[in-house]
C-alpha positions as CSV (number, residue, x, y, z in Angstrom):
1,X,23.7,7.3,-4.0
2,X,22.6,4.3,-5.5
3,X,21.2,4.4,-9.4
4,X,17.8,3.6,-10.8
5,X,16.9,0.1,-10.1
6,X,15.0,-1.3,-13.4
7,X,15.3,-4.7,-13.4
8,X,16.9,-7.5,-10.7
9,X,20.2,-7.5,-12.9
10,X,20.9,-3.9,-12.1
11,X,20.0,-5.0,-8.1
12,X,22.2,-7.7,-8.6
13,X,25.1,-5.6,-9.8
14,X,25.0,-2.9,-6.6
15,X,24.3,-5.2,-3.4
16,X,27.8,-4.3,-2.7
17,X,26.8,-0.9,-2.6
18,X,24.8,-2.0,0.7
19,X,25.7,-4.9,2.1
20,X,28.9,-6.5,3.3
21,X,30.7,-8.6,1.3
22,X,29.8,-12.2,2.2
23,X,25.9,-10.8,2.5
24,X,26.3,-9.6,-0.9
25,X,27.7,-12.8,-2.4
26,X,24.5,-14.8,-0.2
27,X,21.6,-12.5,-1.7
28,X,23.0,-12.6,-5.5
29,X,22.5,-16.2,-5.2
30,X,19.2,-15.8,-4.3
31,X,19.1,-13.5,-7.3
32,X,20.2,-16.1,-9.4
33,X,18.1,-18.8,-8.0
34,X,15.1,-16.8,-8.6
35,X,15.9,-16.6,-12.2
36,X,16.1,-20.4,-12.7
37,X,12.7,-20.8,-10.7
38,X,11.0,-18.5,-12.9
39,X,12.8,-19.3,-16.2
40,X,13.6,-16.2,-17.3
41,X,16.9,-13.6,-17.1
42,X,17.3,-11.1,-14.9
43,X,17.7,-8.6,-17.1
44,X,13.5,-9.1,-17.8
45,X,12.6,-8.9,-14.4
46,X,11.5,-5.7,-13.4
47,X,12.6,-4.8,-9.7
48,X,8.9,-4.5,-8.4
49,X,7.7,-6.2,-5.6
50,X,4.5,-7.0,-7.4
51,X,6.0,-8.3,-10.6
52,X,8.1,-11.0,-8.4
53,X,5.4,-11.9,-6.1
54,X,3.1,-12.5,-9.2
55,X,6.4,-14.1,-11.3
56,X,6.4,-17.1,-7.9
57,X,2.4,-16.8,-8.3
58,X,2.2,-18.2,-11.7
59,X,5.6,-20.6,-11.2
60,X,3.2,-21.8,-7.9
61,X,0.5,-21.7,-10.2
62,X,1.9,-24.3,-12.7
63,X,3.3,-26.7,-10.3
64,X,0.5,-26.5,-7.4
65,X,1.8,-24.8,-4.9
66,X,5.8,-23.3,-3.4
67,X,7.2,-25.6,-0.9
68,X,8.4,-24.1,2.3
69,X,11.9,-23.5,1.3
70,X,11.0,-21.9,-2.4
71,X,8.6,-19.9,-0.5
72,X,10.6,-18.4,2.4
73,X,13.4,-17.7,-0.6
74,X,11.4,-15.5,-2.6
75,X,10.4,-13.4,0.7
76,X,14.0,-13.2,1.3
77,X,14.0,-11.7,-2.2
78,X,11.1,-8.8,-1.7
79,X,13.3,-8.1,1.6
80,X,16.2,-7.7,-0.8
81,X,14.6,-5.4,-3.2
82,X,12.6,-3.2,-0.6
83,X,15.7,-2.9,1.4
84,X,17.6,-1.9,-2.1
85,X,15.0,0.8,-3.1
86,X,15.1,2.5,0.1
87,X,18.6,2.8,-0.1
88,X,18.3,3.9,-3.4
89,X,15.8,6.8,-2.2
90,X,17.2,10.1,-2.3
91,X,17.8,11.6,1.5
92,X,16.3,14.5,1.6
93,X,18.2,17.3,4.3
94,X,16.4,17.2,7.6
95,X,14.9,13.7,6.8
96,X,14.4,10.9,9.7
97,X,15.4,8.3,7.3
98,X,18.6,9.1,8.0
99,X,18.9,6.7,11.6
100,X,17.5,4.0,9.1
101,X,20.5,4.6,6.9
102,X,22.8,4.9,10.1
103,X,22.1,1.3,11.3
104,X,22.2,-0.2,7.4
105,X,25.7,1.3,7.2
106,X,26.6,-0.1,10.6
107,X,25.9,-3.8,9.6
108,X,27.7,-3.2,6.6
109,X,30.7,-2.0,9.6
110,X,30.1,-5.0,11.3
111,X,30.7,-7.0,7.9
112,X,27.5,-8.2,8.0
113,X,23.7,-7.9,7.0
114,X,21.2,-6.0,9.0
115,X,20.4,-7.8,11.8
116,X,16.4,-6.5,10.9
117,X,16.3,-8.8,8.4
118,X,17.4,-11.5,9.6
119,X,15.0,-12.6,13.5
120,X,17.7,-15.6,14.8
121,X,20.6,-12.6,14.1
122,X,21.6,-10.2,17.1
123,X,22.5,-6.6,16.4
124,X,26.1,-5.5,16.4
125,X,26.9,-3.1,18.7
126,X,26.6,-0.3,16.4
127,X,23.2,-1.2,15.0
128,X,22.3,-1.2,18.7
129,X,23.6,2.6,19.0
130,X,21.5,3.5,15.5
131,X,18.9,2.0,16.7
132,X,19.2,4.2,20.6
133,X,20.3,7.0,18.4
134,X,16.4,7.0,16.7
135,X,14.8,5.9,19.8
136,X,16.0,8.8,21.6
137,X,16.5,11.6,19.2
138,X,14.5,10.3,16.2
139,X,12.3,13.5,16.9
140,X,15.0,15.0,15.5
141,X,16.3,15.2,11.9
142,X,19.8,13.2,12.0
143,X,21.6,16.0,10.3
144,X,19.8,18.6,12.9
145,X,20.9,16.8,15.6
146,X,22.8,19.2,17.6
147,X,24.2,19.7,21.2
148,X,21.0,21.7,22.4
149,X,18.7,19.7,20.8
150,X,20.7,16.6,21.9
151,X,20.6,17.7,25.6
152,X,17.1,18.6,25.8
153,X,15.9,15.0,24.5
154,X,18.4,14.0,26.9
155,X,17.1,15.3,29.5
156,X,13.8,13.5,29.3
157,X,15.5,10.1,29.3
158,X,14.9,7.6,32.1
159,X,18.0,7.2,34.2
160,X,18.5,3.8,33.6
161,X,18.4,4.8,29.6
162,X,21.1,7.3,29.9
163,X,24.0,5.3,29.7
164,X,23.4,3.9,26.4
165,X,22.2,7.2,25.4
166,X,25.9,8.9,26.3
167,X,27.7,5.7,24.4
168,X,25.5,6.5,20.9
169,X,26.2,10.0,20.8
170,X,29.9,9.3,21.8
171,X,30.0,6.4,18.8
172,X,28.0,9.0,16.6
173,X,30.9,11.6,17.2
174,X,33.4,9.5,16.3
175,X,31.5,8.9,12.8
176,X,31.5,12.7,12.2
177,X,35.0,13.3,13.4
178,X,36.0,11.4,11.0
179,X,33.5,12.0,8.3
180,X,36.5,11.7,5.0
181,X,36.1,7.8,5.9
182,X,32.2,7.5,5.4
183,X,31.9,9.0,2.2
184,X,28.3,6.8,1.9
185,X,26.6,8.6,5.0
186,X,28.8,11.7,5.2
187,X,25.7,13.8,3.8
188,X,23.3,12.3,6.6
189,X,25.6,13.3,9.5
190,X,25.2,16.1,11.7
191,X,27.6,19.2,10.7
192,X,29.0,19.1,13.8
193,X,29.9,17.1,17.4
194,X,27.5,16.9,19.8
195,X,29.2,16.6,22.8
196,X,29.8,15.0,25.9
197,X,26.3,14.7,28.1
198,X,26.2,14.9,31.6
199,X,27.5,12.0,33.3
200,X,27.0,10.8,37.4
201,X,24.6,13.5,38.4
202,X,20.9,12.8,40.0
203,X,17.6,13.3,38.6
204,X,16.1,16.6,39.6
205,X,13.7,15.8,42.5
206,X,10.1,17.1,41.6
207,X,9.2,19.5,44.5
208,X,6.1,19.9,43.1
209,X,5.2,16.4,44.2
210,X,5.8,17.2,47.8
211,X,3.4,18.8,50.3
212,X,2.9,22.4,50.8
213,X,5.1,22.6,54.3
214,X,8.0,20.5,52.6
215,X,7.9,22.8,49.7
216,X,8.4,25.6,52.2
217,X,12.0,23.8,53.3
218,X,13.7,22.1,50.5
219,X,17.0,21.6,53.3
220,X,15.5,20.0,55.6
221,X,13.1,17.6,54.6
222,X,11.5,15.4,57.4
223,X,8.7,13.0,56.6
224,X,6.9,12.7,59.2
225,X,3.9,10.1,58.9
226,X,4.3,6.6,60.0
227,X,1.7,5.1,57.1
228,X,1.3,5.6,53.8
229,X,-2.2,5.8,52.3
230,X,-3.3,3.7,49.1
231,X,-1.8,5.4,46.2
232,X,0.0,8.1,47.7
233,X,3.6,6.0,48.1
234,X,6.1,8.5,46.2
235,X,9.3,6.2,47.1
236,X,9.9,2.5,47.1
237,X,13.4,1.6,48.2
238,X,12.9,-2.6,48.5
239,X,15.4,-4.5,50.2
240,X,13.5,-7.7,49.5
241,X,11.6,-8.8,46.8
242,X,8.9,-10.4,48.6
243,X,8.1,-7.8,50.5
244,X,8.4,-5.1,48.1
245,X,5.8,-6.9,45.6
246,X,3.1,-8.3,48.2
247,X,-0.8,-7.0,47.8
248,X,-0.4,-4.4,50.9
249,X,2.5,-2.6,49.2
250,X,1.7,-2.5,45.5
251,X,-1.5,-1.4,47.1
252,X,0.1,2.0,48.2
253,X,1.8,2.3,44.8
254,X,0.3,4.6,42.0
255,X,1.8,4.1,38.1
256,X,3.2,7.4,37.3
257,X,3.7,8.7,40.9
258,X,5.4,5.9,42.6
259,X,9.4,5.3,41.7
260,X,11.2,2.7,42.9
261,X,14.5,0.3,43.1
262,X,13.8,-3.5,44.5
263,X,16.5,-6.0,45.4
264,X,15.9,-8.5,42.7
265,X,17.9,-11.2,44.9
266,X,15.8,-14.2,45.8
267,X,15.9,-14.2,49.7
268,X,14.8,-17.8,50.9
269,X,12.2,-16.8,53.3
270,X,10.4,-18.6,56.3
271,X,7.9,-20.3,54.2
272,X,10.5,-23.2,53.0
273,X,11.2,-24.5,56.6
274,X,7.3,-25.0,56.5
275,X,6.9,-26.5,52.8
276,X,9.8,-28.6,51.5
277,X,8.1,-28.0,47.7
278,X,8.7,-24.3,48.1
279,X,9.9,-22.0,45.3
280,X,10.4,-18.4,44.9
281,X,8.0,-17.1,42.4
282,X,10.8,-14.4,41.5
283,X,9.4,-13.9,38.2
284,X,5.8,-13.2,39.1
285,X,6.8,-10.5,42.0
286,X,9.0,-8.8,39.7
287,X,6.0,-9.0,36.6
288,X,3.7,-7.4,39.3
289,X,6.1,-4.5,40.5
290,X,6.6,-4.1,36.5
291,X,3.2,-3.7,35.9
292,X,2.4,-1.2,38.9
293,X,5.3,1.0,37.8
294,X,6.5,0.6,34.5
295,X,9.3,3.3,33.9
296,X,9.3,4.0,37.6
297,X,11.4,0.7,38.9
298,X,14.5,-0.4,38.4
299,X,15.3,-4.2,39.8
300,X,19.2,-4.6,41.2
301,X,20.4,-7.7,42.5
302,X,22.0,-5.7,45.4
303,X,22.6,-8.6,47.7
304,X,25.3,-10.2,44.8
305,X,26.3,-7.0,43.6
306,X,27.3,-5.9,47.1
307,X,29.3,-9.8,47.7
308,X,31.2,-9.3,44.2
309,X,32.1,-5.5,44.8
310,X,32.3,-5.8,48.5
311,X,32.6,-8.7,49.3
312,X,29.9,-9.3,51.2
313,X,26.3,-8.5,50.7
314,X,25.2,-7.1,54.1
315,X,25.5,-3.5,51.9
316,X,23.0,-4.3,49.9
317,X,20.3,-2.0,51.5
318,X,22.7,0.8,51.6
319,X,23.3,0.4,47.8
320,X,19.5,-0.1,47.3
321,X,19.3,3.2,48.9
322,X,22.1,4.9,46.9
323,X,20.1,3.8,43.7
324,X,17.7,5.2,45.0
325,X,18.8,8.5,45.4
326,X,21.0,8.6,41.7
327,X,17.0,8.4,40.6
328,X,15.8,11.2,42.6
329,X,14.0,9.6,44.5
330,X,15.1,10.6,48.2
331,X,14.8,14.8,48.6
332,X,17.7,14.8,50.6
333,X,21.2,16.2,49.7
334,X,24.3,14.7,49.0
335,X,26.3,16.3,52.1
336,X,23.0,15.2,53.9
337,X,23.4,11.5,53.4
338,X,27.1,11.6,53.9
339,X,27.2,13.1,57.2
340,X,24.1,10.9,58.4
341,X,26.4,7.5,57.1
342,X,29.4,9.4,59.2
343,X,27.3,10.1,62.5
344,X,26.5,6.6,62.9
345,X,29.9,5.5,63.2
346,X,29.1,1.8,61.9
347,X,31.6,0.9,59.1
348,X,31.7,4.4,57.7
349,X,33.7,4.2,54.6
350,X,32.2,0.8,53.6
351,X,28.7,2.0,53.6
352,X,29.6,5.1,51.9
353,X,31.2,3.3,49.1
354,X,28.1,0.7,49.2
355,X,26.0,4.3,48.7
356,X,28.7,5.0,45.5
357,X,28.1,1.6,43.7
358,X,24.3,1.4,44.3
359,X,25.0,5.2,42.3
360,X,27.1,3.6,39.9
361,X,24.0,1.1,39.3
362,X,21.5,3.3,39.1
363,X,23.3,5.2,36.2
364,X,25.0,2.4,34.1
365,X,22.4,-0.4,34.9
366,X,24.1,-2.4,31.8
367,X,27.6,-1.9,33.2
368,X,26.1,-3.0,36.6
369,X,24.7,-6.1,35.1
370,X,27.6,-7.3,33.3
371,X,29.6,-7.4,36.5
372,X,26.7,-9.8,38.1
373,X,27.7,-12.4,35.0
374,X,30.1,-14.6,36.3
375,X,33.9,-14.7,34.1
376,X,34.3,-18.3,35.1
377,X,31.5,-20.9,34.6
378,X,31.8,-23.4,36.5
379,X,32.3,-26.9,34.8
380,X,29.5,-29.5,35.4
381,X,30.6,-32.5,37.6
382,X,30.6,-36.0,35.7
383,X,28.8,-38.9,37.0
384,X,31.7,-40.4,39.1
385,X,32.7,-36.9,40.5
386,X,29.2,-36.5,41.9
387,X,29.8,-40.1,43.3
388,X,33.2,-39.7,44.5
389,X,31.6,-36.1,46.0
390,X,28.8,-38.2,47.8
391,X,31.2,-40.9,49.3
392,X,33.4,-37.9,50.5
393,X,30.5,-36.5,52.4
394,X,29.8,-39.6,54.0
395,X,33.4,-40.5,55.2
396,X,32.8,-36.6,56.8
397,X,29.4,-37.5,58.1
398,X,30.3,-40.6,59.9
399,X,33.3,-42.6,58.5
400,X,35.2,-44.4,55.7
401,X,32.8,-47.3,56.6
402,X,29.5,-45.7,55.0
403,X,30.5,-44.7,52.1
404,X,32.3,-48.3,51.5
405,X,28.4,-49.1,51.8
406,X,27.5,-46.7,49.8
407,X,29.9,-47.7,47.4
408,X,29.2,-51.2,47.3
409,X,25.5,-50.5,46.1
410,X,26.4,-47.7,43.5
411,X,29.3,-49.6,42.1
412,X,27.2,-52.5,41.2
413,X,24.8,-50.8,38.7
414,X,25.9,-50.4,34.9
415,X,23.2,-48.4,33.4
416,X,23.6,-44.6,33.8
417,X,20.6,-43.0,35.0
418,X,19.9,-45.4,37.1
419,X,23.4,-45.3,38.7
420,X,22.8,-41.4,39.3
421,X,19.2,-42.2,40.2
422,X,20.8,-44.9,43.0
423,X,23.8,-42.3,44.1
424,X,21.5,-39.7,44.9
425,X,18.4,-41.2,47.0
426,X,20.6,-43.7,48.5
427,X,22.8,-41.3,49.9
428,X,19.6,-39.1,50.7
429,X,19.0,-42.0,53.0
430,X,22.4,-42.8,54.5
431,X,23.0,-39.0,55.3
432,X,20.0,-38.2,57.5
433,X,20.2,-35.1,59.8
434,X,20.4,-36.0,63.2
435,X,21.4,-34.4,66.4
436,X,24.9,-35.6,65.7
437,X,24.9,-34.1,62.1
438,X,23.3,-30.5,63.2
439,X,26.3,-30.0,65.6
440,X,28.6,-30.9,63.1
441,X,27.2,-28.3,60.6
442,X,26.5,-25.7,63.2
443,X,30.3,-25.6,63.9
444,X,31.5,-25.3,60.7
445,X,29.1,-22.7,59.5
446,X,30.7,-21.0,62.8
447,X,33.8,-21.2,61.5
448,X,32.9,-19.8,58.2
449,X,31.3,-17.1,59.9
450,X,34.1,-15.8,62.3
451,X,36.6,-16.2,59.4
452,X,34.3,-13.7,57.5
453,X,33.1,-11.2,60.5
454,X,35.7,-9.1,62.3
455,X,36.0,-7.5,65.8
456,X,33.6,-9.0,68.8
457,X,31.6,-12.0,67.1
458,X,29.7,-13.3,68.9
459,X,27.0,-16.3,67.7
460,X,23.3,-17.3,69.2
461,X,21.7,-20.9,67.8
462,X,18.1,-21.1,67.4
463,X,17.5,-25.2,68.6
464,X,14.8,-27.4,69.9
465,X,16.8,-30.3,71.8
466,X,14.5,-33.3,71.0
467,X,14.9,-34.3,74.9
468,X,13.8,-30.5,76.0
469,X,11.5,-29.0,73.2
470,X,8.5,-28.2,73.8
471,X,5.4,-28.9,71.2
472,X,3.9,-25.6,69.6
473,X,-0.3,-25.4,68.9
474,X,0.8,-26.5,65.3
475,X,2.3,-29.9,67.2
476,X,6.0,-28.7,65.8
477,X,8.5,-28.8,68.2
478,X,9.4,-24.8,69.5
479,X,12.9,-23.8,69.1
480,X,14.9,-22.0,71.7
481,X,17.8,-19.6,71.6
482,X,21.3,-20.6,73.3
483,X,23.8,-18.3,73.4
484,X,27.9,-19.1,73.0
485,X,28.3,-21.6,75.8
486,X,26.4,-24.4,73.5
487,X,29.5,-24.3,71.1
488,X,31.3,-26.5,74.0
489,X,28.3,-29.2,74.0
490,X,28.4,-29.2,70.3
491,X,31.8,-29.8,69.7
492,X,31.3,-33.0,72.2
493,X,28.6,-33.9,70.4
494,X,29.7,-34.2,66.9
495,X,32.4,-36.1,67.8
496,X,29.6,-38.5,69.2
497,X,28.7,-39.5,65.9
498,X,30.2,-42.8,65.6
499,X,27.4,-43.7,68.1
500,X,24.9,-43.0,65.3
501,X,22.6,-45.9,64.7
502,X,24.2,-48.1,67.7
503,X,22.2,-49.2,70.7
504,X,24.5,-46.5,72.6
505,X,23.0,-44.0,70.5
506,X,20.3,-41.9,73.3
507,X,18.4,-40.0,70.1
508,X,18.3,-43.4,68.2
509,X,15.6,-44.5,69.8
510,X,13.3,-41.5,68.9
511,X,10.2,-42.5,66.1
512,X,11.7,-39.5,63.5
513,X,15.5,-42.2,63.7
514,X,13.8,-45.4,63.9
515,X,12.0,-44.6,60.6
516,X,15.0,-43.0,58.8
517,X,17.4,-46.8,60.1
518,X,14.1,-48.6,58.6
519,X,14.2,-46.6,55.2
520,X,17.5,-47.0,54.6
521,X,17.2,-51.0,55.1
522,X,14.4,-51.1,53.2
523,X,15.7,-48.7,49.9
524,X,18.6,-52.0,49.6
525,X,16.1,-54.9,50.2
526,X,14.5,-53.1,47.3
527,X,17.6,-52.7,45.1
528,X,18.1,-56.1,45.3
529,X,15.1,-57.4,44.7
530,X,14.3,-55.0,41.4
531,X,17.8,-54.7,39.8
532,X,17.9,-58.5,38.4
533,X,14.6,-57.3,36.6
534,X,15.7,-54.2,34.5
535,X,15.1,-54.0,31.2
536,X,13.0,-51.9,28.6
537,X,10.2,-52.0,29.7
538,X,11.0,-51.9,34.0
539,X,13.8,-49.3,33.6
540,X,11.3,-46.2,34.2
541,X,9.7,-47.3,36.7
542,X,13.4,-48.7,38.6
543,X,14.7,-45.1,38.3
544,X,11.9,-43.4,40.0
545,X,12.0,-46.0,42.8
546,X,15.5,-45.2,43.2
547,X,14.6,-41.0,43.4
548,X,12.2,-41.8,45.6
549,X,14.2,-40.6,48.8
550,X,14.7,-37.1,47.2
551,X,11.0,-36.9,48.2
552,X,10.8,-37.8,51.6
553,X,12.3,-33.7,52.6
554,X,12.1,-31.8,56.0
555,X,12.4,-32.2,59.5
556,X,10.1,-34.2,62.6
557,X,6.0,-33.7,61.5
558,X,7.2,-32.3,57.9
559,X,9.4,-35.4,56.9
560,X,7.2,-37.9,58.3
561,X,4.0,-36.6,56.0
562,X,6.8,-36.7,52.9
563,X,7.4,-40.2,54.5
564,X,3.8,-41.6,54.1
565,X,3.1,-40.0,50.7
566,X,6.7,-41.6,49.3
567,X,5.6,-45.1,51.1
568,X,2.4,-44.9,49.0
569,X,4.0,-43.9,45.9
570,X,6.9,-47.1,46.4
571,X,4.1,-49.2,46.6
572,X,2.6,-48.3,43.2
573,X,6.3,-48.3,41.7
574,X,7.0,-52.2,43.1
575,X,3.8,-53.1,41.6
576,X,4.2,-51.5,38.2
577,X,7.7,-53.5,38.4
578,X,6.5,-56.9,39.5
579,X,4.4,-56.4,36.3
580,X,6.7,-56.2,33.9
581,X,6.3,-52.5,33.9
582,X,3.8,-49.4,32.4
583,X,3.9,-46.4,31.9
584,X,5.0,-43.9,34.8
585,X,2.5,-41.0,36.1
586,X,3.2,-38.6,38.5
587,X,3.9,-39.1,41.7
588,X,1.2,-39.0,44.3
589,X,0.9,-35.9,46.3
């Protein structure tokens, strides 16, 4: 117990008593530097809150105001005091202060001050288990805290919140089995161990929820409807994100009702082979599936959890649906599940160890997470890597002799960003996708794939031959599927590519390759004619002629729209260079 606190010298005298060492040493000399500012010793300023606010008051008073710094250093010194008194409040037996006292005496642990005090400072870990402790069992008077009343609070935790929920009470044990060491909180703790909780077991399914006839036969549970009615959705078990969060399925969700666990991977869908400018709004799904049901969802990015512990993330619906059941969510046994996986016969123990780690991260969601952070970041790539990357691409693409062109250009330029600027839409240009190209890629992605499928593989390609496609209603070309036999054409093909851009070549003469030849002559007629004229004030406008190309995205009716809206913008950009530059707006859409 701490003394009576009279005056800032006897705070002074027993911050040791609360904080850590170093955090001690910092607040006396705020201490100290309070008494200069006011002029007066410690010893005559009483430890009240409203003497030292009205002390600054009349210092502020005199000289016309605190600046910033004085003023944030005398709220660091009412946090100093109030934190002081309340640990120099008696505890009285059964109070909830006592969690309060648990975390302070865990920053002092951690050798450091609370992290409460300070915003920019994050918890130590066992501030964050006080701080779970009084979350979870702060109903509860810390030294009450037994194994009953521990386990029924328990019970009422939210699976995902379990886990850290187990950890605290473990890390609270260990502070009462060894109780002799903590002589400063040994009076708060609870008399005796609470005990392990239960660990990998599902929620209870609430019967109550179901209808009448299911009620009736709790083994064999059959749903039988084919639609779901607004509000009345009980399960959501979403394999894609999209999907899972568009208007017609929230719609069948009800907040309170309604549990579910969502994919959180971002699946590229359809809608980017249509729109170049395409982006996941992965953050606005997720907000709207938060909002709809709160407690009720948990997010799991199955698809890279399933390629880290699996390696590959085809089992990402099956641990979607093992999640799924850990939460009680599916009213179907155990043995039920199992023998359904085993019936089917496809990759049996696979999917039933997919079912165990969707389990896993359903009941240790932090765990889970962790194992999504990657242990080895990769390093980012210097200028002349990406370069030398570039050029290597090229020499794969068609030959050594492109990317001595591509070379020549990028070479020459001195400044940085425009180098980069340069390097990128220049080889944008030079690397076009052609027919040539597409078999090329296709082959290797083949390869990929049968090195990472077993047993009869067996690949279909999705094309439309620009000699044998047919135009759709939306005037885009309609692919076709071929089946194995195009590999043999493909392979021929790609080793056609030295053709590329020669009057041998039969799909150079198409308008989609004349205007990619024509881009790429014109991007280094205007190189040449804008780089003798960088300086300060062209520099800006140089660079965004040079990313130009990064615009000009997609394939047949969708590149040649980017086409005239880039053509439009270079215009604007040549002219704001012949000027002697201006400022740079956006680019035209």
């Amino acid at each position: 117990m701490i003394a009576d606190l009279p005056h800032l010298r006897a705070v002074r005298d027993r911050l040791a008593a609360v904080y850590s060492e170093s955090t001690a040493a910092k607040n006396a000399r705020h201490l100290d530097w309070f008494a200069r500012f006011v002029g007066r010793p410690l010893i005559d300023i009483p430890a009240s809150v409203a003497e030292i606010e009205a002390q600054a008051q009349r210092r502020a008073h005199r000289r016309g105001k605190l600046d910033p710094s004085e003023a944030d250093r005398v709220k660091r010194i009412v946090a100093i005091l109030r934190k002081m008194r309340a640990a120099a409040a008696p505890i009285e037996p059964g109070s909830r202060e006592g969690y309060a006292r648990l975390e302070s005496y865990a920053a002092k642990l951690a050798g450091r001050a609370p992290a409460a005090e300070d915003g920019a400072t994050a918890p130590s870990t066992g501030e964050l288990r006080a701080r779970t402790l009084k979350a979870r069992f702060g109903h509860v008077p810390l030294t009450d805290l037994d194994a009953a009343a521990a386990a029924a609070a328990y019970a009422e935790i939210p699976a995902a919140k379990k886990a850290a929920a187990r950890e605290a009470l473990a890390w609270l044990d260990d502070l009462i089995a060894a109780r002799d060491a903590h002589p400063e909180i040994a009076a708060l703790l609870p008399r005796r161990p609470i005990g392990a909780m239960p660990t990998l077991r599902p929620r209870p399914i609430d019967w109550s929820r179901l209808p009448a006839p299911l009620r009736a036969d709790r083994e064999a549970v059959i749903a039988r409807a084919i639609r779901v009615a607004t509000g009345e959705c009980d399960t959501l078990i979403g394999g894609d994100l999209v999907v899972s969060a568009g208007a017609k399925t929230i719609g069948l969700m009800k907040q309170g009702r309604t549990g579910g666990v969502v994919n959180s991977h971002e699946i590229v869908t359809g809608d980017f082979t249509r729109d170049p400018e395409f982006h996941l709004p992965a953050d606005r799904l997720s907000l709207a599936l938060e909002a709809r049901l709160r407690d009720g969802l948990q997010l799991v990015d199955a698809s890279e959890l399933a390629r880290i512990t699996m390696g590959d993330s085809i089992f990402s619906n099956m641990m979607i649906f093992g999640a799924a059941w850990q939460r009680g969510l599916i009213p179907v046994s155990y043995e039920a599940i199992k023998q359904a996986i085993e019936l089917n016969g496809a990759a049996v123990q696979r999917n039933l160890r997919a079912f165990e780690i969707g389990r896993w991260a359903a009941h240790a969601p932090d765990e889970a997470e962790k194992l999504l952070v990657p242990n080895v970041i990769e390093k980012s790539k210097s200028l002349e890597e990406k370069i030398a990357f570039r050029a290597d691409h090229l020499v794969a693409y068609q030959g050594k002799g492109l990317a001595k062109r591509y070379r020549k250009l990028v070479d020459g330029i001195d400044d940085g960003e425009l180098r980069e600027a340069v390097a990128k839409g220049y080889h944008k240009l030079l690397a076009y996708k052609d027919e040539y190209e597409v078999a090329r890629l296709l082959l290797s992605s083949r390869d990929k794939a049968k090195g990472t499928f077993s047993g009869d593989f067996k690949m279909t390609f999705h094309l439309a031959p620009p000699l044998l496609a047919k135009t759709g209603a939306d005037g885009r070309p309609v692919k076709k599927e071929f089946g194995a036999w195009m590999e043999r054409p493909m392979r021929v093909l790609a080793k056609m590519k030295r053709l590329r851009g020669t009057p041998l070549d039969p799909f150079g003469y198409t308008v989609e390759r004349k205007m990619e030849r024509a881009l790429i002559k014109q991007f280094e007629q205007d190189m040449a004619e804008v780089l003798p004229k960088l300086d300060a004030s062209t520099r800006e406008a140089i660079v965004a002629l040079a990313e130009l190309p990064l615009q000009i995205r997609g394939f047949g009716p969708v590149k040649q729209v980017n086409e005239a809206k880039a053509a439009k913008r270079r215009e604007e950009l040549l002219s704001v260079i012949q000027a002697g530059g201006a400022p740079v707006v956006k680019a035209a859409q």
